[in-house]
C-alpha positions in Angstrom: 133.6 140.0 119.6 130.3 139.0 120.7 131.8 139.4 124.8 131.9 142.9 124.4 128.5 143.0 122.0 126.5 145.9 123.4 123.4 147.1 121.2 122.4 150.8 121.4 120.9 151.5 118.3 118.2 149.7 116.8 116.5 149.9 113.8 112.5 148.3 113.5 110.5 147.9 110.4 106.6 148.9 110.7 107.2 149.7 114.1 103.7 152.3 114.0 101.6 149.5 116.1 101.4 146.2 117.0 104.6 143.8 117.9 106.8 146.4 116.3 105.9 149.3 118.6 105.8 146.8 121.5 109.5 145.8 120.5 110.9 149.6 119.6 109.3 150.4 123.4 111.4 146.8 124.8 114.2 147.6 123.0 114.3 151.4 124.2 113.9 149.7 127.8 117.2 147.9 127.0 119.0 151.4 126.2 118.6 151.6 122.8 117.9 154.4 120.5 115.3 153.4 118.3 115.1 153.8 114.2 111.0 153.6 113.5 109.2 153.1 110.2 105.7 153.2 109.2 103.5 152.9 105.8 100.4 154.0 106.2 100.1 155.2 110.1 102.5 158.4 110.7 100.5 158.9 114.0 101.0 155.4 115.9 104.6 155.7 114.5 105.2 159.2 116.4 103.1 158.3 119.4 105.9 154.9 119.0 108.6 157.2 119.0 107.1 159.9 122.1 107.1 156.5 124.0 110.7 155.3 123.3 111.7 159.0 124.2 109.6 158.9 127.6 112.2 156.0 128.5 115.3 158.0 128.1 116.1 157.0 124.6 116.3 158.9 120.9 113.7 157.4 118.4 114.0 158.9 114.6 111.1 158.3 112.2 110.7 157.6 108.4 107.8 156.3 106.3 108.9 153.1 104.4 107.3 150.5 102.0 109.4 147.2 101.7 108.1 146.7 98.4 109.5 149.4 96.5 112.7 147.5 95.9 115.2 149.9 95.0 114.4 152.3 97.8 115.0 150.1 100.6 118.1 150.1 101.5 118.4 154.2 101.1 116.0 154.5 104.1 117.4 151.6 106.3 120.5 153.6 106.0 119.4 156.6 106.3 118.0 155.6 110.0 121.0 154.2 110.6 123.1 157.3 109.6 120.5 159.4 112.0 120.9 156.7 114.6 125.1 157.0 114.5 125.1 153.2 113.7 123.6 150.0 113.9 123.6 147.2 116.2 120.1 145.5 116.0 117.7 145.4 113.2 114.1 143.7 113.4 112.4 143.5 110.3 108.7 143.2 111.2 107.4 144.6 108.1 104.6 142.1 106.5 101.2 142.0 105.9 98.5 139.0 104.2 95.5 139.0 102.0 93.4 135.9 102.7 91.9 134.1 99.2 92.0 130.5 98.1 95.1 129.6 95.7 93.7 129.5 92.9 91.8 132.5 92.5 95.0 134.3 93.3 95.9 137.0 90.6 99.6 136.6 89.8 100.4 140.9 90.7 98.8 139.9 94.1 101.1 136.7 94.4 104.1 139.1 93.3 103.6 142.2 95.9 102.7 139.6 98.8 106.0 138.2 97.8 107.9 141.6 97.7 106.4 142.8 100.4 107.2 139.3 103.4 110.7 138.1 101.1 111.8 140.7 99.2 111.6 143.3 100.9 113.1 142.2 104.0 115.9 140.5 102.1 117.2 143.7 100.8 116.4 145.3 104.6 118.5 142.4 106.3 121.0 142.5 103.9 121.5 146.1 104.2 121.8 146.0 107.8 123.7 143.2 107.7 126.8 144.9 105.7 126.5 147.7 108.1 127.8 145.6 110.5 129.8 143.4 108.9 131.4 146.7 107.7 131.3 148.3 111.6 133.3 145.2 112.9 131.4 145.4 116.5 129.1 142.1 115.5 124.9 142.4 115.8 121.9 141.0 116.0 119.2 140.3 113.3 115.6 139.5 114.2 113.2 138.6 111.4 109.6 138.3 112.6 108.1 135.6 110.3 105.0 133.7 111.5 103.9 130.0 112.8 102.7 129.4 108.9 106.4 129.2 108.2 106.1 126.0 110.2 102.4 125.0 109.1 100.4 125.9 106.3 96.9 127.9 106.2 93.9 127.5 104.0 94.1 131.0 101.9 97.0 132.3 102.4 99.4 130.6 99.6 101.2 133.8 99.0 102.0 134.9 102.2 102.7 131.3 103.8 105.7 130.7 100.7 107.4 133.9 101.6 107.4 133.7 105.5 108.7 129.9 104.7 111.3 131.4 102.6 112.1 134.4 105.2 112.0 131.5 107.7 115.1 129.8 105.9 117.2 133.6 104.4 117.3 133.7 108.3 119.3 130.4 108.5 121.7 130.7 105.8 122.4 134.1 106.6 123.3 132.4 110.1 125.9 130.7 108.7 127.6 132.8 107.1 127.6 136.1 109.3 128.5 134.0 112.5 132.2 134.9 111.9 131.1 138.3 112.3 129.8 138.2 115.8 126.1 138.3 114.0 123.8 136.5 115.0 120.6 136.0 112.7 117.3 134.5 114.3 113.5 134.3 113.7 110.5 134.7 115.8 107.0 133.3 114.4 104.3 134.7 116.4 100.9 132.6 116.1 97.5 134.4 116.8 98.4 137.8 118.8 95.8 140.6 119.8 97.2 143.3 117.8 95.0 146.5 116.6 95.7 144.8 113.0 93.0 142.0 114.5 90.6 144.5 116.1 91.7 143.4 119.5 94.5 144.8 122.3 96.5 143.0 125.0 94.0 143.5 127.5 91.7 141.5 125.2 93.7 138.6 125.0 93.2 137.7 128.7 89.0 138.3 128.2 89.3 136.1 124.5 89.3 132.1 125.0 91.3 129.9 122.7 90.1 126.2 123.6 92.7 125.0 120.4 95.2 126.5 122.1 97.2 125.0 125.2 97.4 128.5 127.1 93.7 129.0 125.9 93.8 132.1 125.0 95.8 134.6 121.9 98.9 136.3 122.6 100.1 140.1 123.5 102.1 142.2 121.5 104.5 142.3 124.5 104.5 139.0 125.1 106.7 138.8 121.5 108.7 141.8 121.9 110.1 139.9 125.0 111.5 137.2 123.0 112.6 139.6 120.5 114.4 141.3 123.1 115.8 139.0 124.6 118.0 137.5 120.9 118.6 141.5 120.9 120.1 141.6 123.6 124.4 140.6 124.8 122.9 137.3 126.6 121.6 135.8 123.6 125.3 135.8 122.1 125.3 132.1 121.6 122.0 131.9 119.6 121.8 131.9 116.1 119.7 130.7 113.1 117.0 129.4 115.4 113.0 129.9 114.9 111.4 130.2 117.7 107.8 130.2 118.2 105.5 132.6 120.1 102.3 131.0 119.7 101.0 130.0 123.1 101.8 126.2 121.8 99.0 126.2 118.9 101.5 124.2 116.9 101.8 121.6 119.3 98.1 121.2 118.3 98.7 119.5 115.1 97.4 116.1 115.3 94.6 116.3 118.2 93.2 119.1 115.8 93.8 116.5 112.8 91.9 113.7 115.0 88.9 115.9 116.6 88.1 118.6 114.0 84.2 118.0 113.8 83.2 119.3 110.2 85.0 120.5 106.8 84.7 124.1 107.9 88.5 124.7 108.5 88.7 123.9 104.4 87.1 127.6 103.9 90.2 129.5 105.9 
């Protein structure tokens, strides 16, 4: 089944800027016909969607919010439906709100929570049946973060559900392998995204000394990878995490041994 694997529809959660446009435009480079969503940026999702069209492939657009529960999986299939199937889904959708743990208001705790674990459950899960159902096998991407492999200062809520997204992913390897599904992760560290302020052009001009590349990454730089488990040569990959991060994690004890003052405590 996963021999004759051959994606060409895809479907990519909050897809309006950022890693997810730079993965709907990589995965419309691979052939695909892209499914786009946005929340709160209808413009960068259309300009997504003129770009996946400028490479020869369809692109259909829909707003979606991943934490309004029971309306998830209507609009996942609803692109999918547009799309003729499914063969790829990315779900990309996320978003943080930096304050120390315990000034954290318990509704904040619980949409942070819907919004990174959630939500994307009931997304992955929908996609998932599709192609369980389909018969033709798939590939799942969830884009979690490196703080589902090492904690921040500030950022309890959002850290718990990327760590849980971080192990759905796993499980959900196990039991769709038999299905020619493969289900993997990709945890992005510090990337110049318009989310930050910053583009991939200022990556290259920004300087990271904490970093071993020394600098943050690009949007594109993720989508790669992303495109890559998408794709028919990944077929053997499955339930693994991997990192996009420049090697910031490897970081861990020289910036445990050489940190100068107790500012990292404030986030």
């Amino acid at each position: 089944m996963t021999a004759q694997f051959s994606p060409r529809r895809a479907i990519v959660t909050a897809s309006d800027s950022g890693i997810g446009a730079a993965t709907a435009l990589a995965l419309a480079e691979a052939g695909m016909d892209v499914g786009i969503t946005w929340h709160s940026d209808e413009e960068g999702a259309e300009a997504t969607a003129d770009g996946v069209r400028e490479r020869g492939r369809r692109a259909v657009v829909t707003r979606f919010d991943a934490t309004r529960l029971d309306e998830v999986s209507a609009v996942i299939d609803g692109l999918a439906d547009e799309l003729g199937a499914l063969d790829v889904f990315v779900n990309n959708a996320g978003a943080s709100t930096a304050r120390p743990f315990l000034e954290v208001p318990l509704a904040e705790w619980r949409e942070t929570v819907a919004l990174n674990l959630d939500g994307a459950f009931a997304g992955l899960q929908t996609a998932a049946r599709r192609m369980v159902h389909a018969g033709n096998g798939g590939r799942i991407i969830a884009v979690t973060s490196v703080h589902a492999h090492q904690p921040r200062v500030g950022l309890a809520a959002y850290i718990a559900a990327k760590h849980g997204l971080s192990g759905l992913i796993k499980t959900m390897a196990q039991e769709l392998g038999q299905h020619g599904i493969t289900a993997n992760a990709v945890a992005p560290g510090e990337i110049a995204t318009a989310a930050s302020g910053r583009d991939s052009e200022d990556a290259d001009r920004t300087h990271r000394p904490g970093v071993p590349l020394a600098r943050p990454g690009k949007a594109e730089e993720v989508a790669a990878v992303i495109a890559f488990l998408a794709s028919p040569e990944s077929s053997y990959v499955t339930g693994a995490d991997w990192t996009v991060d420049g090697g910031m994690l490897q970081m861990g004890p020289q910036a445990g041994s050489h940190l100068m003052d107790d500012g990292w405590r404030e986030g």
